[in-house]
C-alpha positions in Angstrom: 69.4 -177.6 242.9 71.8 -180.9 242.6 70.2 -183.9 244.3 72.2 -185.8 245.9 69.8 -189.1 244.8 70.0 -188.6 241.4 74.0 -188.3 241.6 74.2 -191.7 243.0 71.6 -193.8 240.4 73.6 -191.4 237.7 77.5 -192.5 239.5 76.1 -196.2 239.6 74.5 -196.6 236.9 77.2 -198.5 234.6 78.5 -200.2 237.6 75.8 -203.5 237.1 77.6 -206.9 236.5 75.3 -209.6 234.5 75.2 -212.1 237.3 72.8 -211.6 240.6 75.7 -212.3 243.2 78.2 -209.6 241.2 75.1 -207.0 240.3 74.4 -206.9 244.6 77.9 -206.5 245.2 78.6 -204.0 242.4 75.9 -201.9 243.6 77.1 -201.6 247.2 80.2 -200.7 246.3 79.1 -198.4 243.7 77.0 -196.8 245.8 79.8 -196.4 248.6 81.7 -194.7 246.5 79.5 -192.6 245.1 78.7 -191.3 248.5 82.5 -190.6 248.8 82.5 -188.8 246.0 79.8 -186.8 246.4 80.9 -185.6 250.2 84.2 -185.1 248.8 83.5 -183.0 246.3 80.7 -181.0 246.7 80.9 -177.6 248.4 79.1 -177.2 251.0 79.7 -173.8 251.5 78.1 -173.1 248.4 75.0 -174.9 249.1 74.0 -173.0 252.9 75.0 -169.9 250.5 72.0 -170.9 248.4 69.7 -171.6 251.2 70.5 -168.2 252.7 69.9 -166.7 249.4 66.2 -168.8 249.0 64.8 -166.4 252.1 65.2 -163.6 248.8 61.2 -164.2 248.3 59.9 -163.1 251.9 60.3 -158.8 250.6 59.6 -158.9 246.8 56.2 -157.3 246.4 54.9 -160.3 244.8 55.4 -163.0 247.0 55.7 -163.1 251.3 55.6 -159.7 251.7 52.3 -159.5 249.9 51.0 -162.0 251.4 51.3 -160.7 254.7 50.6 -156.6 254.4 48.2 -156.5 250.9 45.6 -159.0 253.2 45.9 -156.6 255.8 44.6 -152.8 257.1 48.0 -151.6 256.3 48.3 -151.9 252.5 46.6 -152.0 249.4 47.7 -151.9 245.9 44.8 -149.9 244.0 44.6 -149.8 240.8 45.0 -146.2 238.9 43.8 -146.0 235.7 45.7 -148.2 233.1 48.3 -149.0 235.7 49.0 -151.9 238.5 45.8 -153.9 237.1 47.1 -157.1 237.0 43.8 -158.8 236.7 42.7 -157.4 239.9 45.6 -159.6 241.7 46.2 -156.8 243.9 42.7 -155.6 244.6 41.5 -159.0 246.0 44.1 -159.7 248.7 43.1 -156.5 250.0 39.3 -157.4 250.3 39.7 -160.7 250.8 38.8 -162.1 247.9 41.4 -164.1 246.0 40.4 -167.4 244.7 42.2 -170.9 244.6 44.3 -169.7 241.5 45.8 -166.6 242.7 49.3 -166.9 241.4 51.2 -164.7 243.9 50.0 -166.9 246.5 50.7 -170.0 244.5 53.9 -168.8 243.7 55.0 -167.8 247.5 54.0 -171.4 248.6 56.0 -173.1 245.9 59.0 -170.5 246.3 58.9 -171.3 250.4 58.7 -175.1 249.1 61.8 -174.5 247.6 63.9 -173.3 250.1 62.1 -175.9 252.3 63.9 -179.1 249.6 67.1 -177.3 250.1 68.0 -177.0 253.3 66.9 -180.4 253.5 69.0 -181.6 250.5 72.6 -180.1 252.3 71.8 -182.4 255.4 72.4 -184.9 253.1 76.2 -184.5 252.4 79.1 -184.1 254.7 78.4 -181.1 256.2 79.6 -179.5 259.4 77.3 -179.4 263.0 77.0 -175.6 262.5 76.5 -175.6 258.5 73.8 -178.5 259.0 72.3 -176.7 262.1 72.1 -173.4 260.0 70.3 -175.1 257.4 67.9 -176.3 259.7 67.2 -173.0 261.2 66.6 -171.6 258.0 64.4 -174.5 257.4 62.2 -174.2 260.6 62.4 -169.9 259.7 60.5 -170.9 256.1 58.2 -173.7 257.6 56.8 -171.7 260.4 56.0 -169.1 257.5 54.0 -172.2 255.2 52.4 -173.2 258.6 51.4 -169.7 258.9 49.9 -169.2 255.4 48.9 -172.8 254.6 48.5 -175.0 257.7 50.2 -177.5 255.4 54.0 -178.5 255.3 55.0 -180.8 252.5 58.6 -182.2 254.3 61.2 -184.7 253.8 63.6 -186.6 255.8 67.3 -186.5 254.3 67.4 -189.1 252.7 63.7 -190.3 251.9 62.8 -191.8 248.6 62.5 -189.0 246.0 60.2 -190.9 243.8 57.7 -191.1 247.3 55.5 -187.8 247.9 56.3 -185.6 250.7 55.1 -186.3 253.7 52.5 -183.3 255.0 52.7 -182.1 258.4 50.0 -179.6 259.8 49.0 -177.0 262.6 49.8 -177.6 265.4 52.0 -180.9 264.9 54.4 -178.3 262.4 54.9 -175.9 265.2 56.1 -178.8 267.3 58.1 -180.1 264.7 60.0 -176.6 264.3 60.3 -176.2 268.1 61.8 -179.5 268.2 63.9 -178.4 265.1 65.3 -175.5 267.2 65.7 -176.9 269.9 67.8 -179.7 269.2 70.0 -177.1 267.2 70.1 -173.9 269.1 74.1 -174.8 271.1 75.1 -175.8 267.2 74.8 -172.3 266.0 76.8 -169.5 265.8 76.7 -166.5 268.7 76.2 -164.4 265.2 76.1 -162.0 263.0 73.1 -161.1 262.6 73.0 -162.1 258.7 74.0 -166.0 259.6 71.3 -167.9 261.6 72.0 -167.6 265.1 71.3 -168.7 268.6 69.2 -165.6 269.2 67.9 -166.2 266.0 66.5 -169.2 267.0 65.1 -168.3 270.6 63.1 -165.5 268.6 61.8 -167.9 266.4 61.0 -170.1 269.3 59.3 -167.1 271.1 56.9 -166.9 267.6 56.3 -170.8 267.8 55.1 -170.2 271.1 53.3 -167.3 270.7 51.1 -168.2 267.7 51.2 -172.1 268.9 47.3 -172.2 269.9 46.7 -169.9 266.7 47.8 -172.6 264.4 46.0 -175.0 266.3 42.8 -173.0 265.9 42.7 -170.2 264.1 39.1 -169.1 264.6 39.6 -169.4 268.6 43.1 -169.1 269.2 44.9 -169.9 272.9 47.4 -168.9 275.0 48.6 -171.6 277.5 50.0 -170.6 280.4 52.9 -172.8 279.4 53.1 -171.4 276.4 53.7 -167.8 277.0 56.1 -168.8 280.0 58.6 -169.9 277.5 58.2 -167.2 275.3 59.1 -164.7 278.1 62.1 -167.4 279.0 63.2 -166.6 275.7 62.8 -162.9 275.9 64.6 -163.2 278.9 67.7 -165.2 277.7 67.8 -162.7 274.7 67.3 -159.7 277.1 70.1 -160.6 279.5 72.4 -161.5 276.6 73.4 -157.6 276.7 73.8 -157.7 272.8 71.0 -155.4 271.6 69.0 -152.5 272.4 66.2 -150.1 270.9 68.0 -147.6 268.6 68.1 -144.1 268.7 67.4 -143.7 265.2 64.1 -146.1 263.9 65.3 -146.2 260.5 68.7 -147.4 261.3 67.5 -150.8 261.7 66.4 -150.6 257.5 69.3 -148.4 256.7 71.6 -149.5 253.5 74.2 -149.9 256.5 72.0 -151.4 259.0 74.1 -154.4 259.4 76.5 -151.7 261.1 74.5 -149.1 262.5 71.6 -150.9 263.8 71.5 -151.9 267.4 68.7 -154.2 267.5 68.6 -156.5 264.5 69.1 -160.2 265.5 68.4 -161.8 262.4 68.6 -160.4 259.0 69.2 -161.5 254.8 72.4 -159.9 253.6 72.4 -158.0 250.9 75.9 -157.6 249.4 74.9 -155.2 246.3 71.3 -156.5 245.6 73.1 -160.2 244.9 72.0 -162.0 248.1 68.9 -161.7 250.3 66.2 -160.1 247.6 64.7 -157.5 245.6 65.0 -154.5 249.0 64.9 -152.0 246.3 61.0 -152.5 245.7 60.4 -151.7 249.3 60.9 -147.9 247.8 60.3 -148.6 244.1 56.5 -150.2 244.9 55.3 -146.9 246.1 57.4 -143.9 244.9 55.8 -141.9 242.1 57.3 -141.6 238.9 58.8 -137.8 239.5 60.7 -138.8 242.7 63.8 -139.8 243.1 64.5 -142.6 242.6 61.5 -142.6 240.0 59.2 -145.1 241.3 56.3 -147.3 240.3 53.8 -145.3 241.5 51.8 -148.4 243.4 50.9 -149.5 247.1 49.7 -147.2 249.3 48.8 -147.2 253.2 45.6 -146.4 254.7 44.3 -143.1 256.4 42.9 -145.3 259.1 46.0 -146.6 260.2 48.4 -143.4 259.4 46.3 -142.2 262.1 47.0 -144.3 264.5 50.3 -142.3 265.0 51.2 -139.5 267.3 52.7 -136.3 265.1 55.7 -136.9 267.6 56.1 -140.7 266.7 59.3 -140.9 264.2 57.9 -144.3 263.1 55.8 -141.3 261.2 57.9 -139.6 259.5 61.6 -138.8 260.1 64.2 -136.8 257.9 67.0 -139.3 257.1 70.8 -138.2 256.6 72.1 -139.5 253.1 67.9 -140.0 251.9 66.4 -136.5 252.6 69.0 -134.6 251.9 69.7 -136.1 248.6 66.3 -136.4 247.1 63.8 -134.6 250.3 62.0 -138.0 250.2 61.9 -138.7 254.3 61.3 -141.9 256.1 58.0 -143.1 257.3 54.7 -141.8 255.7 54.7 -139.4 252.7 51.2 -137.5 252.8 50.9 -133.9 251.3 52.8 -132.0 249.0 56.3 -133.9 248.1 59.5 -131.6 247.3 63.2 -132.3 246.0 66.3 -131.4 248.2 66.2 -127.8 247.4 62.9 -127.5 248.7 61.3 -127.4 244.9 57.3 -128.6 245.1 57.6 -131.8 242.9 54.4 -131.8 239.6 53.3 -135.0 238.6 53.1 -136.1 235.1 50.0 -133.8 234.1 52.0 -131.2 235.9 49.9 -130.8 238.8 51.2 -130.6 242.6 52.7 -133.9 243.6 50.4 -134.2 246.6 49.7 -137.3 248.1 45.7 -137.4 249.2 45.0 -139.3 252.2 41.8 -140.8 250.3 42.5 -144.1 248.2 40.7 -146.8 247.1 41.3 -150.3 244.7 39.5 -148.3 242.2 41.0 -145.5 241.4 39.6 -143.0 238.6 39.5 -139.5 237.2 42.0 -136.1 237.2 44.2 -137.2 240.8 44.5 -141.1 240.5 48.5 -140.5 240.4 48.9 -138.8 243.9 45.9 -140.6 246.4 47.1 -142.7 248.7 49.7 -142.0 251.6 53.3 -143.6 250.8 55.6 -145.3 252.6 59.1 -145.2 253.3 60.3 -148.1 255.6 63.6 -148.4 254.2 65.6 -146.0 254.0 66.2 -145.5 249.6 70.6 -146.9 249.1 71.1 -144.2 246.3 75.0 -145.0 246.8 74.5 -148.8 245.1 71.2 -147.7 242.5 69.0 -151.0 242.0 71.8 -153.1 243.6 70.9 -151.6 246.9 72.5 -153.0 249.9 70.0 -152.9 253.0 69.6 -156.2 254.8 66.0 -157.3 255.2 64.6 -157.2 258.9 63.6 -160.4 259.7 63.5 -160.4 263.8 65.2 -157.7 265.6 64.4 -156.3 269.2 61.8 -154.2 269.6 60.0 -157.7 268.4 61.3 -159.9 271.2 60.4 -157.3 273.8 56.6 -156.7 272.3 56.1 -160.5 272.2 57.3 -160.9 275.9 54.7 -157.4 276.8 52.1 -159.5 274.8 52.7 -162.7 276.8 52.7 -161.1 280.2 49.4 -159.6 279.0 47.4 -162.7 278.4 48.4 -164.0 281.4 47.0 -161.0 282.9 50.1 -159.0 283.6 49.2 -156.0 282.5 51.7 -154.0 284.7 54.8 -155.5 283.4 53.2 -155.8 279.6 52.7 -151.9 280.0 55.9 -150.9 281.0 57.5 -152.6 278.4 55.8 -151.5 275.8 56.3 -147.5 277.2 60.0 -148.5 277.0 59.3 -149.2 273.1 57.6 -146.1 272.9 59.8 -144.0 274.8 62.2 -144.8 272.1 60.2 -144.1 269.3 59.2 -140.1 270.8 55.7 -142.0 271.6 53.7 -140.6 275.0 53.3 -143.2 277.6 50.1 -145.5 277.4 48.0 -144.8 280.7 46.7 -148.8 280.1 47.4 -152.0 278.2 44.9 -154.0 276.4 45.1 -156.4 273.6 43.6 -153.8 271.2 45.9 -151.1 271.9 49.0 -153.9 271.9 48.0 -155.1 268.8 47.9 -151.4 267.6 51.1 -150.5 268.7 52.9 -154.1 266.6 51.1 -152.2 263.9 53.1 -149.1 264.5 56.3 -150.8 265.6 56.1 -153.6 262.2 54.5 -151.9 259.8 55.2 -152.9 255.9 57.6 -155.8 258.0 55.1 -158.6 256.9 54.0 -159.6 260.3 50.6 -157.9 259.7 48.5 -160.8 259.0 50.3 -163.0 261.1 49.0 -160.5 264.4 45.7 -159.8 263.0 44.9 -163.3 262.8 46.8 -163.8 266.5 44.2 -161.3 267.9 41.3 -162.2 266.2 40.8 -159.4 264.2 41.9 -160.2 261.1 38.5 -161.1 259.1 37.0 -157.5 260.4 36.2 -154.9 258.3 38.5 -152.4 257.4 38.7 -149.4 254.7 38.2 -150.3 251.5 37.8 -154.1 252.7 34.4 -155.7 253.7 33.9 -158.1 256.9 35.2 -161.6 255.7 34.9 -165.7 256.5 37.0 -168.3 257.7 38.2 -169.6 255.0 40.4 -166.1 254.7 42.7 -167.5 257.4 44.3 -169.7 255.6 45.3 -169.5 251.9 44.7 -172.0 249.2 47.0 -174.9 248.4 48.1 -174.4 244.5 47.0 -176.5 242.0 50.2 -177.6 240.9 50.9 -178.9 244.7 47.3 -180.9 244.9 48.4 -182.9 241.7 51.8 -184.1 242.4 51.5 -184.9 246.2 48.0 -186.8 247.1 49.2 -186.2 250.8 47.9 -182.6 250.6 44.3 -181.3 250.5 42.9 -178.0 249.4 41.9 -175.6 252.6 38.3 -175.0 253.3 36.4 -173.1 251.3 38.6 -173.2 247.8 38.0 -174.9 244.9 
């Protein structure tokens, strides 16, 4: 990424004179017009374009996404045989027992960094309101995620000393930061689409700031202010009454390889334009297909019985045939569980030439005759077999059915159960889900599960409700240092204004 600093000691650096008097004057002028210069000729455009592209991290297998589903009951990456070892990177998010130096999460703190500097670096030139209030959307979106994950947010003012560490804002004080952010921004930004930051965009991120605020502030007893949760359901309401959105009739439309045409309820979402913009979608299908299906897959992550079960047989969150996917390859969407078949209705064999079954038993471990086929796969995103790799399905980031659960959950703690209830039948109505008799946090919580899964929010609720460090299959009850992950090496020794988490070494 240019810095706009180091243009201006590079633009003045032969611009000195030998005498005091001329060498102060030279250098204000020089550095004038280096400023011209640099706001005349840089394109802007070019840098929001690479911001936009920096939220590419939050769905590759290795980095957000993992963070958020392989520490959670709805995902686990077990290792099978010779295959998807790693060191055991995998197996110990699941149970919870990574260590300081786990590179995926080092890596997904310093790629969120990243994206963090950048923003920050277009405010900098001579940008428009709604380029420079985009940029700080996408901004608050990524430091509301390090919050989240690292109660630590190394951040820069435009225009601070490069040479000077970052400045390290934390829990509480970053939420308020980023509602501030949004705030101050929201009239700046565009009405949409919903692949550019937006004003809806920004009042659902506002509704999470106020949701998880007391979370951040105290993640082993979190709270819900009244205050709070009044101004996520204000939020809800302006999104609500906007008359833009509504729950699809078809689920999967909201992941499909058109979704930023056929979906009626994605507010905010990373464009894909043939694989080249907003990440790696294509290992949303690749991470858990097996190597006979079509596409052939890498045989990998898996959900759990536990939670599969949590799912009516009428639910199409299940499992759903999907025009253009199950007719071309008899892969559906949802869960795959069971014997798998092609197009023609042909049992798939795996590589031994056994039935291509997928087992509802699975574990980190996995040995023996059948370590290809355990574990029950999932299909989220519907597979783009139009574009091959470069596939072109926009990831989810905040769409609908997520501003209307968030209101339901902040009616509910303040003891609306009622209106939280018939909200979420709404939701569930939609998805060919019976009606709930009652509403309580358990069974809400539950039901983000069904709604989210594999949309790495998983952790994020688990920790909301205070569930997260229970024990769940194939994962052992776990301490409080899990609730936060641990600040990289790297980080600790270039910025003394940043501390490792409790609990790491």
């Amino acid at each position: 990424m240019k810095i706009k600093a180091f243009f201006l000691m590079f633009l003045m650096a032969g611009a000195f004179a030998c005498t005091d008097l001329e060498e102060t004057l030279n250098e204000d002028l020089s550095k004038a017009t280096a400023e011209e210069y640099l706001n005349a000729n840089t394109d802007v455009a070019s840098l929001l374009r690479g911001c936009y592209e920096g939220l590419r991290g939050y769905h590759s297998q290795d980095l957000m996404w993992a963070a958020q589903e392989h520490t959670s009951d709805e995902c686990l990456g077990p290792t099978r045989g010779p295959d998807w070892d790693d060191n055991g990177v995998w197996r110990v998010l699941h149970d919870h027992t990574w260590t300081a130096d786990h590179a995926f999460l080092a890596n997904t703190f310093n790629n969120l960094l990243q994206t963090v500097f950048s923003t920050t670096n277009l405010l900098s030139f001579n940008a428009s309101a709604q380029q420079k209030a985009e940029a700080r959307f996408l901004r608050a979106f990524v430091m509301f995620s390090v919050a989240d994950g690292w109660n630590q947010v190394p951040f820069r003012q435009p225009g601070d000393n490069l040479l000077n560490a970052p400045n390290v804002i934390k829990g509480g004080e970053a939420v308020d930061f980023i509602i501030s952010e949004l705030q101050a921004i929201i009239n700046d930004l565009p009405d949409g689409p919903a692949t550019k930051a937006n004003k809806n965009a920004a009042r659902g991120l506002l509704m999470r700031c106020y949701l998880n605020k007391g979370t951040f502030a105290d993640r082993s007893n979190p709270s819900f202010p009244a205050g709070d949760m009044d101004q996520v359901i204000a939020y809800a309401d302006q999104i609500i009454n906007s008359g833009q959105y509504s729950l699809d009739n078809n689920y999967f439309d909201n992941f499909a390889p058109n979704n930023d045409q056929v979906s009626s309820e994605n507010i905010f979402t990373g464009e894909n334009i043939g694989g080249n913009s907003s990440g790696n979608i294509r290992s949303r299908w690749f991470c858990t297909l097996h190597y006979n299906q079509n596409p052939s897959g890498w045989n990998g992550f898996a959900t759990l019985s536990d939670f599969y079960d949590s799912f009516e047989d009428t639910d199409v969150r299940k499992k759903s045939n999907y025009t253009g996917m199950t007719d071309v390859s008899g892969i559906n969407a949802g869960f795959l569980v069971g014997q798998q078949f092609d197009q023609n209705g042909t049992a798939l064999k795996d590589r031994k030439g056994n039935d291509l079954a997928f087992t509802r038993e699975v574990s980190l471990v996995e040995t023996g005759n059948n370590l290809e086929i355990t574990g029950i796969r999932v299909i989220k995103y519907p597979i783009d077999y139009l574009s091959g790799d470069n596939a072109n399905n926009d990831m989810v980031f905040i769409r609908y059915a997520d501003v209307l659960l968030m209101k339901a959950e902040a009616l509910l703690r303040k003891n609306d159960a009622a209106g939280a209830l018939a909200i979420v039948n709404d939701v569930r109505s939609a998805r060919g889900a019976s009606a709930l008799g009652s509403l309580t946090a358990d069974i809400l919580l539950a039901e983000r599960g069904r709604e989210f899964y594999w949309e790495a929010q998983r952790r994020t609720d688990l920790i909301r409700f205070g569930k997260y460090l229970d024990a769940w299959q194939q994962k052992p009850a776990s301490t409080s240092e899990r609730l936060l992950f641990p600040i990289p090496a790297n980080a600790l020794a270039v910025n003394p204004n940043l501390e490792q988490n409790p609990g790491y070494r």
